[in-house]
One Martini backbone bead per residue (centre of mass of N, CA, C, O) as a GRO file, in nm:
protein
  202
    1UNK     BB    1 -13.756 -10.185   1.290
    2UNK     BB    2 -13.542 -10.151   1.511
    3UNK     BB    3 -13.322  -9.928   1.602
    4UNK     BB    4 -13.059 -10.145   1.599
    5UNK     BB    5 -13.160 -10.205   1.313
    6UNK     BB    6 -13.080 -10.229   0.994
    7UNK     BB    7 -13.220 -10.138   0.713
    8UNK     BB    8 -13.044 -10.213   0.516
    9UNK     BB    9 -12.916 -10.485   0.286
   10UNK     BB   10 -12.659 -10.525   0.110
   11UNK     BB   11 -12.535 -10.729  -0.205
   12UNK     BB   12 -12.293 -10.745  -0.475
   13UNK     BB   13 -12.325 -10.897  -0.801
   14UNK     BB   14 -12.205 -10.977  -1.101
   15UNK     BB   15 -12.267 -11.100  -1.402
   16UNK     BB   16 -12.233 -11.297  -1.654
   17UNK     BB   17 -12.038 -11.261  -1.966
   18UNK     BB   18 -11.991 -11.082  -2.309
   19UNK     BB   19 -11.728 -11.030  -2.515
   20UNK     BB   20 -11.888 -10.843  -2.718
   21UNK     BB   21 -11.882 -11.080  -2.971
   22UNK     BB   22 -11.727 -11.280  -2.868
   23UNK     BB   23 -11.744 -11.605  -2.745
   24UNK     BB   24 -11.638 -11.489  -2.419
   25UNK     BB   25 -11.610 -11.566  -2.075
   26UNK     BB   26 -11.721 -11.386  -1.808
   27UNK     BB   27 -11.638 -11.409  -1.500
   28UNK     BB   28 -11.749 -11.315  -1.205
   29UNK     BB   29 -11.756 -11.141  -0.963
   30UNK     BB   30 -11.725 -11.100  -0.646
   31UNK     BB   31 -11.805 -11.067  -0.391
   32UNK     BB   32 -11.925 -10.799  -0.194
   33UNK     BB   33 -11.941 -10.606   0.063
   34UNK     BB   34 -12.171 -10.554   0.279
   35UNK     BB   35 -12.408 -10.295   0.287
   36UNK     BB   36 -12.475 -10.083   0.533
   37UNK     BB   37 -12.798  -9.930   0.681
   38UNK     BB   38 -12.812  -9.724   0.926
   39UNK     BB   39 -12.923  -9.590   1.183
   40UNK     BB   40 -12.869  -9.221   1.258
   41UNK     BB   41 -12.818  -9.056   1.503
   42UNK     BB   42 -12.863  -8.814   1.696
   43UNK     BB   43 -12.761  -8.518   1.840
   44UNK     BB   44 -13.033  -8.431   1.952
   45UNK     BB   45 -13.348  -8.373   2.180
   46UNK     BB   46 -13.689  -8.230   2.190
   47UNK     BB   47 -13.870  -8.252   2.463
   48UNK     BB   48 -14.244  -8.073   2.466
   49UNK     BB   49 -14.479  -7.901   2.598
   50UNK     BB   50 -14.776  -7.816   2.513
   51UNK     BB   51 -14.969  -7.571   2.495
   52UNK     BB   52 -15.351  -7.503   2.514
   53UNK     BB   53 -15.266  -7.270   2.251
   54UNK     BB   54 -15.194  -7.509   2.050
   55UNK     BB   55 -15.391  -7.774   2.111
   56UNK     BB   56 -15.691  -7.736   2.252
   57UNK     BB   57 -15.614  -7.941   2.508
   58UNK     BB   58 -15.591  -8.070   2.792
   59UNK     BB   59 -15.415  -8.282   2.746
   60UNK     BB   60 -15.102  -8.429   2.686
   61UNK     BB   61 -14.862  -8.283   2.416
   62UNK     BB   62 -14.581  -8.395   2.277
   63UNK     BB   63 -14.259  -8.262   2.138
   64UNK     BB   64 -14.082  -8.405   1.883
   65UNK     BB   65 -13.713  -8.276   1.807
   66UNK     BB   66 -13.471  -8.337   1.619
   67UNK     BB   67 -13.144  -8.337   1.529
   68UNK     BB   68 -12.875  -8.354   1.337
   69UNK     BB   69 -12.636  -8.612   1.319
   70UNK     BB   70 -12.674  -8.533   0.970
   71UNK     BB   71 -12.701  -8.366   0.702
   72UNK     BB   72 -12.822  -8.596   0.530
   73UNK     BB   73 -13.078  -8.611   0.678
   74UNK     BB   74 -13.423  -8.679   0.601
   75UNK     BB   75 -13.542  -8.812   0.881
   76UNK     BB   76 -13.769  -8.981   1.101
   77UNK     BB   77 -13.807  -9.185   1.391
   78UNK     BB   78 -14.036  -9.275   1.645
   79UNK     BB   79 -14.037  -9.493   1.899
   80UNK     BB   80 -14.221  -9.762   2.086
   81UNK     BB   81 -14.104  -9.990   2.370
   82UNK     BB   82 -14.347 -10.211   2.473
   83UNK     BB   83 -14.130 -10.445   2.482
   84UNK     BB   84 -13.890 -10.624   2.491
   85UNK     BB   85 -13.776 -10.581   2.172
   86UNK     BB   86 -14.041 -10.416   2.100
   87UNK     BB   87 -14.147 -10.223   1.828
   88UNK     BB   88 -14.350  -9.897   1.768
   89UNK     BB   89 -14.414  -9.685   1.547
   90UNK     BB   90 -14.546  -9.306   1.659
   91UNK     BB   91 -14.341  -9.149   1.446
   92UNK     BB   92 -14.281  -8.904   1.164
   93UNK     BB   93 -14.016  -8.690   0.970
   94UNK     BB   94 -13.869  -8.431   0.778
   95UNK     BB   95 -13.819  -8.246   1.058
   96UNK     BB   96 -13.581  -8.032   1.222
   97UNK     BB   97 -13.381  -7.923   1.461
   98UNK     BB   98 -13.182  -7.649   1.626
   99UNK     BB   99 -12.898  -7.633   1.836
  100UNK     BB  100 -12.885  -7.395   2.090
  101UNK     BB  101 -12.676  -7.121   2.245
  102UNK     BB  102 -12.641  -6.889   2.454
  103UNK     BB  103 -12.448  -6.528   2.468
  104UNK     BB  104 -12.719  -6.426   2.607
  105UNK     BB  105 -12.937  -6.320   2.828
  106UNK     BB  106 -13.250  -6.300   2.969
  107UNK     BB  107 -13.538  -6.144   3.049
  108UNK     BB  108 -13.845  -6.119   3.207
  109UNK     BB  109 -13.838  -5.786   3.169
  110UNK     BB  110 -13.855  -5.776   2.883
  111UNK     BB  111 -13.899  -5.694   2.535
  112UNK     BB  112 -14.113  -5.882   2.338
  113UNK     BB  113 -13.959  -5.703   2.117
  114UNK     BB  114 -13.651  -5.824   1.941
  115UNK     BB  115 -13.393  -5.667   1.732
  116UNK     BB  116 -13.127  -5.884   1.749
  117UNK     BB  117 -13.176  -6.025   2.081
  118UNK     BB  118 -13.060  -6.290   1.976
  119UNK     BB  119 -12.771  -6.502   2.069
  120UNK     BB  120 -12.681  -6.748   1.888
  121UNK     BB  121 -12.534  -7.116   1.889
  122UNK     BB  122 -12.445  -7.391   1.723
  123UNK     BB  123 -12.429  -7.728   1.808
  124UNK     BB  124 -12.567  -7.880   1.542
  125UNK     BB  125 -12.423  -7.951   1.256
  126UNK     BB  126 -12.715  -7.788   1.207
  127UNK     BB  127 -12.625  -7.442   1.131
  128UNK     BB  128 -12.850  -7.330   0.944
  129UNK     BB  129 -13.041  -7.045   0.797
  130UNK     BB  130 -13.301  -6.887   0.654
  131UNK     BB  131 -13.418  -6.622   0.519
  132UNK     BB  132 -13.649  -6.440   0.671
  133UNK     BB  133 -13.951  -6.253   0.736
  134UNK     BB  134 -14.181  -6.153   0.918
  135UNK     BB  135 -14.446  -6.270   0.772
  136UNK     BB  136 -14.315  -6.604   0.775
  137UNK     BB  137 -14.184  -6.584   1.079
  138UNK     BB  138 -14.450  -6.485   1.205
  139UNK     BB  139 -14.732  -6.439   1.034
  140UNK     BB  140 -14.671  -6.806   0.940
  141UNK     BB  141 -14.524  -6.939   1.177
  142UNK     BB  142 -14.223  -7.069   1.088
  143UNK     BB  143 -14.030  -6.948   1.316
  144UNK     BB  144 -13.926  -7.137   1.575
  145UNK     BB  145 -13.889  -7.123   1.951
  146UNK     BB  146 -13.724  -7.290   2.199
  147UNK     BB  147 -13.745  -7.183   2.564
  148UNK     BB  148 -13.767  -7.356   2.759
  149UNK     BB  149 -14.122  -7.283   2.825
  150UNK     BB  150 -14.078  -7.117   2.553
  151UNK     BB  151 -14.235  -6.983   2.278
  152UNK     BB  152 -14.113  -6.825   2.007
  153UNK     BB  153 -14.077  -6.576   1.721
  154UNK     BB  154 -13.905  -6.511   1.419
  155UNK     BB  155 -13.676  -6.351   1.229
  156UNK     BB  156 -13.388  -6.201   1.063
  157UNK     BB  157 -13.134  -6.365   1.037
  158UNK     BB  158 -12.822  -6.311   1.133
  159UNK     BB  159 -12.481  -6.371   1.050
  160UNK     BB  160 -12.194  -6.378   1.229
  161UNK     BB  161 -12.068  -6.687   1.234
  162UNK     BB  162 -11.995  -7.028   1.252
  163UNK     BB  163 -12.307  -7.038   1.399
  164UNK     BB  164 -12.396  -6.747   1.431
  165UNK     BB  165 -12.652  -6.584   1.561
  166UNK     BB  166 -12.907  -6.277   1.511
  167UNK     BB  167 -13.249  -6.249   1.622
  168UNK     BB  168 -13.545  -6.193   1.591
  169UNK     BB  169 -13.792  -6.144   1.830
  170UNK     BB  170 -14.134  -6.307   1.988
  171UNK     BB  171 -14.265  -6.332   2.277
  172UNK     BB  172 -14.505  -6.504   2.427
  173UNK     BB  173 -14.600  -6.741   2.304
  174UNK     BB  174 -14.868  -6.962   2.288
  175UNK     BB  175 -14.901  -6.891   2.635
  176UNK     BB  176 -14.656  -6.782   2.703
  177UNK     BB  177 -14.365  -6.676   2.864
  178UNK     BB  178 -14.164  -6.480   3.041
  179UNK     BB  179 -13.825  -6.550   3.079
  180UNK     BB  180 -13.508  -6.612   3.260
  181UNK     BB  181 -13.197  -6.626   3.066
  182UNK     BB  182 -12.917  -6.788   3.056
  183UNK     BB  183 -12.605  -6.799   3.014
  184UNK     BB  184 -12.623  -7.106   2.808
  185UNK     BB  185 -12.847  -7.204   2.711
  186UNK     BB  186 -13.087  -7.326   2.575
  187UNK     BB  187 -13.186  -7.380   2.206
  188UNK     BB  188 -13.456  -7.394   1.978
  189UNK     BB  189 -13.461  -7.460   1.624
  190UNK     BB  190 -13.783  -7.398   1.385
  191UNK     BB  191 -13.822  -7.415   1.053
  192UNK     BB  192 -14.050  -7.420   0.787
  193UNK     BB  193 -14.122  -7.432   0.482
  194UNK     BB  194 -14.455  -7.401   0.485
  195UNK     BB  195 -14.747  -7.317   0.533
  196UNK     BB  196 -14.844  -7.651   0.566
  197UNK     BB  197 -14.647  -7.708   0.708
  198UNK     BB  198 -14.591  -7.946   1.015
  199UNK     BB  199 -14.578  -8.058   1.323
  200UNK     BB  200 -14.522  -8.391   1.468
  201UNK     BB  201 -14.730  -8.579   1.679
  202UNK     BB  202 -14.714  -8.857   1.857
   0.00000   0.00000   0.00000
């Protein structure tokens, strides 16, 4: 189905019966308003290039990672608009990235590890984080952070106040560097549930 188009189309109308022994029928209820099941937009998305030492290959590889739009939201499809009105799911997955911004700047020559300091406030509905420890979220790479073009690891998220935490990270993962982030910066963060599960590449 297209994006713009409800995945399912419910109509319920319930069948004639008959009152407990005695032989007397039961007109049918009326037919009620069809329940529509409609795709929930994104609260927003984030679309990463990843770099060569995620990916391992030369070639360009983007990471579509949206943010949920709705708490209840359990999954997510990326369709791929072939030509007018034609569309191709390309990716689909149950990973869902919280959206936030910073409340203090990030120096390029900070250092690598910071114990509390990254102070995020989550923009995006789902804005709880998991208590993680170094060896989950850092050692088996479970806690990851997207910061303008840097992915950072963190551990043990301290929560502030609603929505809003101080994680410890370790900075310039994966290749990449230390850059300068102002306050206000965007900033995108995403648990893995566990050691197997992985992030979805369309």
């Amino acid at each position: 189905m297209p994006p713009e188009a409800p995945d399912v189309l419910l109509t319920v109308r319930e069948d004639s019966a008959h009152l407990m022994v005695n032989d007397y029928p039961v007109p049918a209820d009326s037919a009620l308003e069809p329940i529509i099941y409609a795709p929930l937009p994104c609260h927003d998305v984030l679309v990463f290039e990843l770099p060569l030492a995620w990916t391992g290959k030369t070639a360009a590889r983007l990471l579509v990672l949206p943010a949920r739009g709705e708490t209840l939201s359990s999954a997510w499809t990326l369709w791929w608009e072939r030509s007018s009105n034609s569309f191709s799911a390309v990716g689909e997955s149950g990973l869902f990235g919280r959206r936030g911004q910073l409340n203090a700047g990030l120096s390029s020559t900070g250092l690598f590890y910071l114990e509390g300091g990254l102070d995020v406030t989550f923009t995006s509905p789902d804005d709880d984080l998991e208590d993680m420890p170094f060896d989950e979220g850092v050692g088996a790479r479970r806690f990851l952070i997207f910061l303008g073009d840097g992915i950072l690891l963190s551990w043990s998220p301290t929560l502030v106040s609603a929505g809003r935490y101080t994680l410890s990270v370790v900075r310039a993962q994966f290749g990449t560097v230390r850059r300068t982030h102002a306050l206000g910066a965007e900033c995108w963060c995403v648990q893995l549930e566990g050691r197997g599960q992985t992030m979805t590449l369309p």
